[in-house]
C-alpha positions in Angstrom: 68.5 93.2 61.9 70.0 95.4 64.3 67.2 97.6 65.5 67.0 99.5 68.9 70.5 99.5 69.8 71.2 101.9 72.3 73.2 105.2 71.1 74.5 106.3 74.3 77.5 108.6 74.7 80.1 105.6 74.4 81.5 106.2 78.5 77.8 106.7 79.8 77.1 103.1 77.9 80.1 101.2 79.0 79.5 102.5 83.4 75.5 101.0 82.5 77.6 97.9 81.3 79.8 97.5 84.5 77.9 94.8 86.3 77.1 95.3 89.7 79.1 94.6 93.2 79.4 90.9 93.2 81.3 87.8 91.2 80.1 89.2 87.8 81.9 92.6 88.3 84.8 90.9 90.2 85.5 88.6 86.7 85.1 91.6 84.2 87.3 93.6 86.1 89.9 90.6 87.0 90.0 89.7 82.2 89.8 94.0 81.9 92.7 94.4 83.8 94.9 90.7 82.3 93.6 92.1 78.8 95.8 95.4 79.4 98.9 93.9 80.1 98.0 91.5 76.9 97.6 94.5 74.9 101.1 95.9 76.2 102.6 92.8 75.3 101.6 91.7 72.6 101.6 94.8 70.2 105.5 95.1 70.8 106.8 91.1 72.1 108.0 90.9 68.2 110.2 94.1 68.2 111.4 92.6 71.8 112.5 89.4 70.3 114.0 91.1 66.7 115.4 94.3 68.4 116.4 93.4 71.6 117.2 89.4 71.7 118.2 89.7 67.9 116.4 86.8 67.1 115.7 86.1 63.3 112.0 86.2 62.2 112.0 83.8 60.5 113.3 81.3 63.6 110.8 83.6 65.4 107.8 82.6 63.5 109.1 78.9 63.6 109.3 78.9 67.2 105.7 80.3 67.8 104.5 78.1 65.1 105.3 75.1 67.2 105.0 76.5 70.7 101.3 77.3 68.9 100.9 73.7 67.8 101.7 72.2 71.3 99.8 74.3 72.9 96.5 72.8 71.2 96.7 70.1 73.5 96.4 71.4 76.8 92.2 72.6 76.4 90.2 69.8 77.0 92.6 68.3 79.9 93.1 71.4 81.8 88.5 71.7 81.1 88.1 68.5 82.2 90.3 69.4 85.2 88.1 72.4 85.9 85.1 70.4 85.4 86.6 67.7 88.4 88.3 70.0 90.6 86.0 73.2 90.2 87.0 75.7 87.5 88.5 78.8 89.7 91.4 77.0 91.4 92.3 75.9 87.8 92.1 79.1 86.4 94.4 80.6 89.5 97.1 77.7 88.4 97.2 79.0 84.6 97.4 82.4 85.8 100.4 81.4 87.9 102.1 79.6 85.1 101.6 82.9 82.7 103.3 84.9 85.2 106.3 82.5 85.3 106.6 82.0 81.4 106.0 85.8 80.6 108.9 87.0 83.6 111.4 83.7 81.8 110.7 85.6 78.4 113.3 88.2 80.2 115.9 85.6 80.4 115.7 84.4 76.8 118.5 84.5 74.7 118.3 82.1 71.8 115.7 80.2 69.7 115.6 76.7 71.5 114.9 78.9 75.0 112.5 81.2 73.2 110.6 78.0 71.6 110.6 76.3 75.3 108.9 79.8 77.0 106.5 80.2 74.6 105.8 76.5 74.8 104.8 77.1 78.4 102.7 80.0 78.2 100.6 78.7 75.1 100.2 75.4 77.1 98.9 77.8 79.7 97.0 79.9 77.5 95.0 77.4 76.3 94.7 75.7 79.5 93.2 79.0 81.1 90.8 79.5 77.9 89.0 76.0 78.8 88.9 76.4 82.8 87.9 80.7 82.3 85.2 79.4 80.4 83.8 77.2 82.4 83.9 79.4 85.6 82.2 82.1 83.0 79.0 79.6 82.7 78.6 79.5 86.5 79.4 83.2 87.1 76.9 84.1 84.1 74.5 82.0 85.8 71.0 81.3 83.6 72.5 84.0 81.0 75.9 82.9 80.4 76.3 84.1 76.7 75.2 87.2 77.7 78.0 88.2 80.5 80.3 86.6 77.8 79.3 89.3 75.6 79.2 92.1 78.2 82.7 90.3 79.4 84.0 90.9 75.9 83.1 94.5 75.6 85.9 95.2 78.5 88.6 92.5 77.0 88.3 94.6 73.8 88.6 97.8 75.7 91.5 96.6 77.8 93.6 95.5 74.1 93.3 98.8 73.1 94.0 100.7 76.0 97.2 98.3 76.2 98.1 99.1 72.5 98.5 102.5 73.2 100.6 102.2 76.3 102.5 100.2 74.1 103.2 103.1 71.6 105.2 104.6 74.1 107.8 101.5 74.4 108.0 101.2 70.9 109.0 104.4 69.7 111.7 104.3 72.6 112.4 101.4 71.4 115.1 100.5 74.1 115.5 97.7 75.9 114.0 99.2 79.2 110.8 100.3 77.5 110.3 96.5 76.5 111.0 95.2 79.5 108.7 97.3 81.6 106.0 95.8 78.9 107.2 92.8 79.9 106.9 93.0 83.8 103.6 94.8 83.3 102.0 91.7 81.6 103.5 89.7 84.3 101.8 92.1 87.1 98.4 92.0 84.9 98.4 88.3 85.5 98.6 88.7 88.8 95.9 91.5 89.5 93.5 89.0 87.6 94.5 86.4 89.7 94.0 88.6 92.9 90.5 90.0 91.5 89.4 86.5 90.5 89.7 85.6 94.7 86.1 87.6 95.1 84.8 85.1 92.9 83.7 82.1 94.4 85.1 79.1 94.9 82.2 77.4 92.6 82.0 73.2 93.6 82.1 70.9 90.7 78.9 69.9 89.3 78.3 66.6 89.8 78.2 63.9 86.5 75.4 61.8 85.5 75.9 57.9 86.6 77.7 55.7 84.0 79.0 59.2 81.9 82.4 58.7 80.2 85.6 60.7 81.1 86.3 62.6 78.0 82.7 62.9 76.8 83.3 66.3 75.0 85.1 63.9 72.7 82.3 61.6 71.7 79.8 64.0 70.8 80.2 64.3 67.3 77.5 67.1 66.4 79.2 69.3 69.5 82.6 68.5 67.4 81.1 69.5 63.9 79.8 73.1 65.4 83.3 73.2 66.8 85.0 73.0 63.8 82.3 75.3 62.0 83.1 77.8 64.7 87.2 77.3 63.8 86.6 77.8 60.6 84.4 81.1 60.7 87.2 82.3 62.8 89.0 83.0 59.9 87.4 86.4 59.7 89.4 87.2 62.7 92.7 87.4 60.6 91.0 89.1 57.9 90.9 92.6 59.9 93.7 91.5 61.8 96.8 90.4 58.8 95.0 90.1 55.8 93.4 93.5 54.7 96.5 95.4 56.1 98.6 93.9 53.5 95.8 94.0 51.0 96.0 98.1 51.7 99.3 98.3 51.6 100.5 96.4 48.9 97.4 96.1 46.2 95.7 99.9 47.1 96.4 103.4 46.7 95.3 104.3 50.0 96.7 106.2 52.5 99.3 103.8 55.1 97.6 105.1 57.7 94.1 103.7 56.8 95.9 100.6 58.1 95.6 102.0 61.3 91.9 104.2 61.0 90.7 100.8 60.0 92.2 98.3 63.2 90.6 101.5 65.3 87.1 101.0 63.2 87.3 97.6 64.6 87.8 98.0 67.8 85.1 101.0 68.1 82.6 98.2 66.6 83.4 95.8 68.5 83.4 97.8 71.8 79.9 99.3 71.2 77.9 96.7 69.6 79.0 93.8 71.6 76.7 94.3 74.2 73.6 95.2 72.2 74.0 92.5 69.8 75.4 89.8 72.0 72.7 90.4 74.8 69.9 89.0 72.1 71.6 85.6 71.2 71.8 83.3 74.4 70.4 80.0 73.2 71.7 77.3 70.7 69.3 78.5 67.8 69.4 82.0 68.2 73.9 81.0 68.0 73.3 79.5 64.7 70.7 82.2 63.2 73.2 85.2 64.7 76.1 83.1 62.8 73.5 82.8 59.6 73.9 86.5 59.7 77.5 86.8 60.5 77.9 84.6 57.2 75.8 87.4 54.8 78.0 90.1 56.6 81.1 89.0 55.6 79.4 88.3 51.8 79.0 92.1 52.1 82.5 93.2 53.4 84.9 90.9 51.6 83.9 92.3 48.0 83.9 95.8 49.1 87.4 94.9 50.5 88.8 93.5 46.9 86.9 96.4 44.9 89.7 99.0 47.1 92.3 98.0 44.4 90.5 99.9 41.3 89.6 102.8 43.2 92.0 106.3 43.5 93.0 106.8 47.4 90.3 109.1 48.7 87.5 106.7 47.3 89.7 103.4 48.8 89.3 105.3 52.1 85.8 105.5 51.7 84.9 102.0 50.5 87.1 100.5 53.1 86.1 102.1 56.2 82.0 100.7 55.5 83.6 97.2 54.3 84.8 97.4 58.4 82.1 98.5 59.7 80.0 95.6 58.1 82.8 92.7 58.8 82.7 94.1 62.6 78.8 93.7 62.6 80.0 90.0 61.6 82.7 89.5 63.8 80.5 90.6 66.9 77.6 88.0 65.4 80.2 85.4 64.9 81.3 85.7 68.7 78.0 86.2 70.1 77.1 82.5 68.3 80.3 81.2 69.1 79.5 82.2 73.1 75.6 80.8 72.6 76.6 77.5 71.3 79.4 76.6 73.1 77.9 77.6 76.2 74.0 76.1 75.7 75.3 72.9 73.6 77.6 71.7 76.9 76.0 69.5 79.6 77.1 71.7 82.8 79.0 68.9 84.3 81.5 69.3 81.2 81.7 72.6 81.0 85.3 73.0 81.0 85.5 70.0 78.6 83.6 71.9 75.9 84.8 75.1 76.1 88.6 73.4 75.7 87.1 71.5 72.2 85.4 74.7 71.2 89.0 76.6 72.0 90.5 73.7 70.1 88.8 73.9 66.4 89.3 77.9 67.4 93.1 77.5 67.5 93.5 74.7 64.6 92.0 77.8 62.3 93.7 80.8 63.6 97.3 78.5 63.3 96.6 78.3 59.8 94.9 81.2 59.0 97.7 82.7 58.3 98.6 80.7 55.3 95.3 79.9 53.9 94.3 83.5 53.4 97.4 85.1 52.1 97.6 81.9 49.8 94.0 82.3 48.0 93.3 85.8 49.0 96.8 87.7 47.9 97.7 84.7 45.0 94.0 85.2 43.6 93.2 88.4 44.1 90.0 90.3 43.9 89.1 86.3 43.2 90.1 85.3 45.9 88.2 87.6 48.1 85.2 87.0 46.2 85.7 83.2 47.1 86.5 84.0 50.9 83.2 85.8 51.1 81.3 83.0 49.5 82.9 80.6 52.3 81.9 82.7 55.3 78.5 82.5 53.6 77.9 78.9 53.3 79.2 78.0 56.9 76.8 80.9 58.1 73.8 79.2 56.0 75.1 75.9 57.4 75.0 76.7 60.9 71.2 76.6 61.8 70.4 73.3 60.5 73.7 72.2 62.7 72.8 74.2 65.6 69.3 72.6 65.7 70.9 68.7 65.4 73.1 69.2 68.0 70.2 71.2 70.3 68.0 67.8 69.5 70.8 65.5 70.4 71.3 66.9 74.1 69.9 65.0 77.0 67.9 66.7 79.5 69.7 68.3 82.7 68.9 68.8 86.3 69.8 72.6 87.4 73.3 73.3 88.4 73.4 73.8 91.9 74.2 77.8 93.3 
């Protein structure tokens, strides 16, 4: 399934990856560099708020649960913006309003302030998810799945360099440390902002006579793939909050197979992005590559609930394969996620798509959360038996999908250089 992927030393493999002088290299290194500050941010933004503000967690969670909720709203406008007024000058304006929302996070004091910040910069968040992808599709040019993945490889990289630069602040744990994280995101958005000038101004492409406004909306097989792809995304907060309190609470391993396991991930991702991802660039190939994403996580998830019989040495080794095979998944899931939402799209609406695909993205990760630790920690082993039966059926439910909605599509002119 995975044959002839290259086994380069990893630093050799990722300089190969580095695209040449030009828009392509300008983007990857404009998201590598946004992606650092993210990763200093984000790894220690909820010690900020606890430690430094003093704000409850439980007010905390509250306030990004409906900051996150809001926030839904702003994809397909600010993509159908993108799509009118050319997706890089969008982009530039999200980028602005990160900056502003992540340097007011500085002067936040209280709950109703912190809801109203993080309001604005998940409004902006989502907003720049719709417009980058759009401006992705014209800097990928006939291969824009492909760049995605390659474009992905760095964003990964950039999180993790960021988390360790993070490690500093937090065991300083003062209020400087997290504010320096703080201005460095700021400054990250900013670099991207100044990169993202070498890329072109791209025009808008122009619509079709008598096409609707919001025609992302109407297409109902484009909306059914969407909320396939949502709900796949689960697998996401598997690695990310699930298994960690599965080890932690219902193992005998080792706490710090917490952490050998969220670096397996990364690794995985990092490397096989690229060499998967470069192989899956049209509709059908999205929906077999999420077929096998599907049979992955059938594989991981009852390797993850068998950890909880085992002593802690043989956890440790059943867990670290169970990774391995759920990051194969995770970079099939992406690399179908990037082929359909990219090849399904008519290239006037671009941005219009990519803001419905971020949508049914979002609507699962909000309650991801609560779904898994509900079934998956209230079962059991059960209920990780059942999780891994669900990837499986959307994964086997995704070609026949992927080829309606490939049928339905009318035929395009080119889109103009």
């Amino acid at each position: 399934m995975f044959e002839r992927i290259s086994a380069r030393p990893p630093v050799r493999s990722l300089l190969r990856a580095l695209p040449a002088r030009g828009p392509q290299r300008a983007m990857v290194l404009s998201s590598f560099v946004n992606r650092v500050g993210n990763g200093l941010f984000n790894t220690a933004s909820v010690l900020y708020f606890t430690r430094v503000v003093h704000l409850p967690a439980g007010r905390l969670g509250l306030g990004l649960t409906v900051a996150g909720l809001i926030g839904l709203v702003a994809g397909v406008p600010a993509g159908a913006l993108a799509d009118r007024r050319g997706p890089r000058a969008v982009v530039l304006l999200t980028l602005a309003a990160q900056t502003t929302s992540m340097l007011a996070f500085l002067f936040v004091r209280n709950t109703v302030e912190f809801t109203a910040v993080a309001t604005l910069d998940l409004l902006a968040l989502s907003a720049n998810n719709a417009a980058r992808g759009a401006l992705i599709v014209r800097v990928g040019g006939e291969r824009p799945a492909a760049f995605r993945a390659r474009l992905r490889t760095f964003t990964n990289l950039g999180v993790v360099l960021g988390t360790f630069g993070a490690a500093t602040a937090v065991e300083l744990d003062t209020r400087a440390a997290y504010t320096a994280l703080i201005l460095l995101n700021a400054a990250s958005y900013v670099g991207c902002g100044l990169l993202l000038l070498r890329v072109p101004a791209y025009p808008a492409v122009p619509a079709p006579t008598r096409t609707g406004r919001w025609v992302a909306l109407r297409d109902r097989p484009f909306a059914l793939v969407a909320a396939l792809d949502g709900a796949m995304g689960l697998q996401y907060q598997v690695a990310a909050l699930l298994l960690p309190i599965w080890l932690a609470q219902h193992t005998a391993a080792p706490r710090w197979t917490v952490a050998a396991v969220s670096a397996l991930n990364s690794a995985c991702c990092v490397l096989f992005q690229i060499p998967i991802g470069s192989r899956v660039n049209s509709p059908g190939e999205g929906g077999q590559a999420m077929r096998r994403a599907g049979l992955l996580f059938l594989v991981s998830c009852p390797l993850m609930a068998l950890t909880a019989d085992l002593p802690p040495w043989a956890a440790v080794a059943l867990v670290l394969p169970a990774m391995v095979a759920h990051s194969l998944g995770e970079v099939c899931q992406s690399s179908a996620s990037f082929a359909l939402g990219f090849g399904l799209a008519p290239d006037h609406a671009q941005g219009q798509y990519q803001g419905l695909l971020g949508l049914g993205f979002d609507t699962g990760q909000a309650v991801a959360p609560a779904l898994l630790t509900s079934v998956c920690l209230g079962l059991g082993q059960r209920g990780w038996l059942l999780l891994g039966a669900f990837f499986a059926l959307l994964g086997l439910l995704a070609p026949p999908l992927a080829g309606w909605a490939e049928r339905t599509r009318p035929q395009q002119a080119p889109v103009p250089a």
